[in-house]
SERO-444509 format. One record per residue (C-alpha): residue in three letters; x, y, z. Coordinates in nm, 3 decimals, always signed. Layout:
// residues N
NODE type      c1      c2      c3
NODE  ALA       X       Y       Z
...
END
This chain:
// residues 170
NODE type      c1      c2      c3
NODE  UNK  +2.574  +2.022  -0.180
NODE  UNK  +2.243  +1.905  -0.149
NODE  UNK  +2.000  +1.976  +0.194
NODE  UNK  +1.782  +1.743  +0.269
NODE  UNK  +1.453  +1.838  +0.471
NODE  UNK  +1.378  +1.630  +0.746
NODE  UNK  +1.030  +1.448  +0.691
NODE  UNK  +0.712  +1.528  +0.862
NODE  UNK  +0.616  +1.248  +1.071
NODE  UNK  +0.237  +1.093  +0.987
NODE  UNK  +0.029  +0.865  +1.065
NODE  UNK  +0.169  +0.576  +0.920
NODE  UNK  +0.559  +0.620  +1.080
NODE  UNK  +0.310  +0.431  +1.467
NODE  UNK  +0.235  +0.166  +1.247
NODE  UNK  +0.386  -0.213  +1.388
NODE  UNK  +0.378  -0.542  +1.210
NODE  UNK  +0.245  -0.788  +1.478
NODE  UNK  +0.265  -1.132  +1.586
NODE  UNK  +0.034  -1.384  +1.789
NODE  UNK  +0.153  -1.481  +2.092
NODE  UNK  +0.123  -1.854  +1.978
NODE  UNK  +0.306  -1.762  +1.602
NODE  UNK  +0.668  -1.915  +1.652
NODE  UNK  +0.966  -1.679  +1.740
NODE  UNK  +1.082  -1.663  +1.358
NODE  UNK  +0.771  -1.483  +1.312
NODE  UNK  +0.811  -1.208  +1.634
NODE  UNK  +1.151  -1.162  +1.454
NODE  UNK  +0.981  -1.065  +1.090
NODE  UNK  +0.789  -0.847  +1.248
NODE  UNK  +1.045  -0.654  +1.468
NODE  UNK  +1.223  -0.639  +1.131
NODE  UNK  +0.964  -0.460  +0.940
NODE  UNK  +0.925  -0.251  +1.184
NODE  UNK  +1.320  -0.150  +1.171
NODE  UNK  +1.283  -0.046  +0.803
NODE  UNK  +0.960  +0.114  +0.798
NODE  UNK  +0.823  -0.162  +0.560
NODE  UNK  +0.499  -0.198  +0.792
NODE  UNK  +0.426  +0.209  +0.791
NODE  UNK  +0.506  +0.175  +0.416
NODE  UNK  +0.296  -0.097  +0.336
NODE  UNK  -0.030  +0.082  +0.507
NODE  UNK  +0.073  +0.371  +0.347
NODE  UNK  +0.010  +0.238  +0.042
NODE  UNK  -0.305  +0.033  +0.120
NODE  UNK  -0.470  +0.334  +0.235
NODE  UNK  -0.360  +0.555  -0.024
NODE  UNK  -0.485  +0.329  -0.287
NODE  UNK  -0.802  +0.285  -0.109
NODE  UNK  -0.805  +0.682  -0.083
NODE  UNK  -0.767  +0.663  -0.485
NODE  UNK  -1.004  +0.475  -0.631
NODE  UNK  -1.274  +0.457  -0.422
NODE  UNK  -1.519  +0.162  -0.348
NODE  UNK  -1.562  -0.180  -0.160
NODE  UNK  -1.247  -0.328  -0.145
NODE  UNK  -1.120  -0.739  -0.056
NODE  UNK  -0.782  -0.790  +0.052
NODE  UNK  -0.701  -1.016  -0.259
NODE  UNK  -0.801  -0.691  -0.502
NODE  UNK  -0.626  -0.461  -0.343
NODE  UNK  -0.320  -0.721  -0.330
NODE  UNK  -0.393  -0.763  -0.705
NODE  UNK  -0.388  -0.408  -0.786
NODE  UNK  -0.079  -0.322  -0.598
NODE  UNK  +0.124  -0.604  -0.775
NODE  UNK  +0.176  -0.762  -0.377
NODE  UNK  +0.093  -1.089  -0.234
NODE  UNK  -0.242  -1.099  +0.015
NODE  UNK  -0.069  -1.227  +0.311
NODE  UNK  +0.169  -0.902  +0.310
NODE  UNK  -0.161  -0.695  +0.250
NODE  UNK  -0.400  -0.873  +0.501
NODE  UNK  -0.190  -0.719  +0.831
NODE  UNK  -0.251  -0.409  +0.723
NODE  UNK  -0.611  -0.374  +0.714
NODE  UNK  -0.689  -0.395  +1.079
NODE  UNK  -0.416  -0.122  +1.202
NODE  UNK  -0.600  +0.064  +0.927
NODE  UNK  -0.970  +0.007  +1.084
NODE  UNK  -0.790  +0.075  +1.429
NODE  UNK  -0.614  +0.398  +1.291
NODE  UNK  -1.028  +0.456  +1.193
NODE  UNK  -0.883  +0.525  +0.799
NODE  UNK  -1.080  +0.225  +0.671
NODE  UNK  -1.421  +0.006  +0.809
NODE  UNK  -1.579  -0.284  +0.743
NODE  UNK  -1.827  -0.288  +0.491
NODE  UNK  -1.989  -0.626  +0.498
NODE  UNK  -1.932  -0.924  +0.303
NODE  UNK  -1.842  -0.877  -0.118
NODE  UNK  -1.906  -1.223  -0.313
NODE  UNK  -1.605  -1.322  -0.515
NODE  UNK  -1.453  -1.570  -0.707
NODE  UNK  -1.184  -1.764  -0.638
NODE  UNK  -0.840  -1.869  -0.822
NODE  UNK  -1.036  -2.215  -0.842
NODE  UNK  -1.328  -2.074  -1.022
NODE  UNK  -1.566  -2.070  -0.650
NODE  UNK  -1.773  -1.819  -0.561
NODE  UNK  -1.632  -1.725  -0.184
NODE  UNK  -1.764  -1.461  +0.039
NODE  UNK  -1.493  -1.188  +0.173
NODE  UNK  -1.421  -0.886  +0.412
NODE  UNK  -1.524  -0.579  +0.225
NODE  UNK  -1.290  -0.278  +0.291
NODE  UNK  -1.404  +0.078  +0.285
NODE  UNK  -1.252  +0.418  +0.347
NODE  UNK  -1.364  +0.585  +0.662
NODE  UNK  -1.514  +0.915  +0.538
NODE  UNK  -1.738  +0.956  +0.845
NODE  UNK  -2.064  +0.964  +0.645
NODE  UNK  -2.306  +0.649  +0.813
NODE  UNK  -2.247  +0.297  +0.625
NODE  UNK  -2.458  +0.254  +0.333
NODE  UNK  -2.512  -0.138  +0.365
NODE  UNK  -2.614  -0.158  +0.023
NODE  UNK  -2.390  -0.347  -0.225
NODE  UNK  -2.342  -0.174  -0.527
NODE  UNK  -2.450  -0.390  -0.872
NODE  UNK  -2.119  -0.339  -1.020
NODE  UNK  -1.887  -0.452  -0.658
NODE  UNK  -1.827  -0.113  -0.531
NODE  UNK  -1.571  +0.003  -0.786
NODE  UNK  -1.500  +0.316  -0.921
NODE  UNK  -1.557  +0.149  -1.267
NODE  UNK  -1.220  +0.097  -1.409
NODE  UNK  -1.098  -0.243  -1.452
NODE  UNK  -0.843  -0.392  -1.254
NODE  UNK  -0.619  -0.417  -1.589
NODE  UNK  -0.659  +0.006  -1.561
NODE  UNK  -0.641  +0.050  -1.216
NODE  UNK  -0.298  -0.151  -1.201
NODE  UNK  -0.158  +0.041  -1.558
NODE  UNK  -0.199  +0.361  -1.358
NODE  UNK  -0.026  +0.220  -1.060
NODE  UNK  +0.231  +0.064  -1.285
NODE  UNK  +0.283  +0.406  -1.425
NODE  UNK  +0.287  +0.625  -1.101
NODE  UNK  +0.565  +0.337  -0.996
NODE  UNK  +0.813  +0.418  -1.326
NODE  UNK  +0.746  +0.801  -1.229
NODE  UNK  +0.909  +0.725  -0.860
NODE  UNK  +1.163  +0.496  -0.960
NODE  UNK  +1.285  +0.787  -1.191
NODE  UNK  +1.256  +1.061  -0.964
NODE  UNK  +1.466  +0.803  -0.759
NODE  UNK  +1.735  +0.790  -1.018
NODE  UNK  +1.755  +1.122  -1.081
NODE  UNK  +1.752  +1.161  -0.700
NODE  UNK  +2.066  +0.882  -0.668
NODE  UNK  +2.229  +1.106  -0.988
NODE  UNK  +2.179  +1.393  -0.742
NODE  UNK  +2.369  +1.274  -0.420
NODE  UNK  +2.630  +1.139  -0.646
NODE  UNK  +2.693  +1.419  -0.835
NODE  UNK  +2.689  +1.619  -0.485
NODE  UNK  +2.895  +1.380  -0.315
NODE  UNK  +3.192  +1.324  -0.578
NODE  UNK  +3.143  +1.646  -0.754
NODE  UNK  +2.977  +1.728  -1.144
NODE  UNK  +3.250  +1.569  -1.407
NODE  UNK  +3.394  +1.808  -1.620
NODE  UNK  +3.410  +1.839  -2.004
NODE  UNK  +3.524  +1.538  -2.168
NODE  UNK  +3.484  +1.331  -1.881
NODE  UNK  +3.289  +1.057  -1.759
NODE  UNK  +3.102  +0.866  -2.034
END
């Protein structure tokens, strides 16, 4: 039988989706609900590891981008972040828009400590890599969980209704 080890709490297990006061009551109800199945402490989690990853100035539609998620999902997340003091503010990054504009956006940092350089970096602030590269990692680090997952699910199964013998099964 398998033993499972109770996880560590962290950081992100505080984290809570919010709602404006003036949003309508479908909205408070979103919220409370990712807040039931951990999706908000997940989602951060993964916005600040990323961010931890592959360092550099950051916009809310990359990061979206590069994590295969939509920006509205990702936005939230960045001012628990600043407020956790895991991320900061690092001025304005000029960007181009889906309708071929240049557009002006929040430029996310991680919070290391060190004083703000204010300088923007020629090349945006990344660590180099393409988008196309960062995302194929991501991509790949994904198929390595969702098969430790399987094997995981194989695991409890096997644990549960016992290893079949010889001969049987499939």
């Amino acid at each position: 039988m398998l033993a499972f080890r109770k996880r560590k709490p962290d950081l992100f297990d505080a984290a809570d989706a919010r709602a404006r006061s003036s949003d309508p009551e479908t909205s408070h109800e979103a919220a409370a609900h990712m807040d039931a199945t951990g999706t908000t402490s997940r989602l951060e989690n993964e916005v600040y590891s990323f961010m931890k990853m592959h360092h550099g100035r950051w916009t809310t539609p990359e990061i979206a981008g590069a994590l295969n998620r939509h920006a509205w999902s990702i936005s939230p997340r960045m001012v628990p972040l600043e407020e956790k003091k895991l991320i900061r503010r690092d001025g304005k990054k000029r960007v181009i828009n889906s309708t071929g504009r240049p557009r002006e956006l929040q430029a996310w940092v991680v919070n290391t400590g060190e004083p703000e350089d204010t300088s923007q970096p020629e090349d945006g602030g990344h660590t180099g890599l393409p988008i196309a590269a960062v995302k194929a990692q991501w991509e790949r680090e994904a198929n390595e969980r969702a098969q430790m997952n399987v094997q995981r699910a194989i695991d409890i199964d096997n644990a549960t209704h016992g290893e079949p013998e010889d001969g049987e099964g499939a």
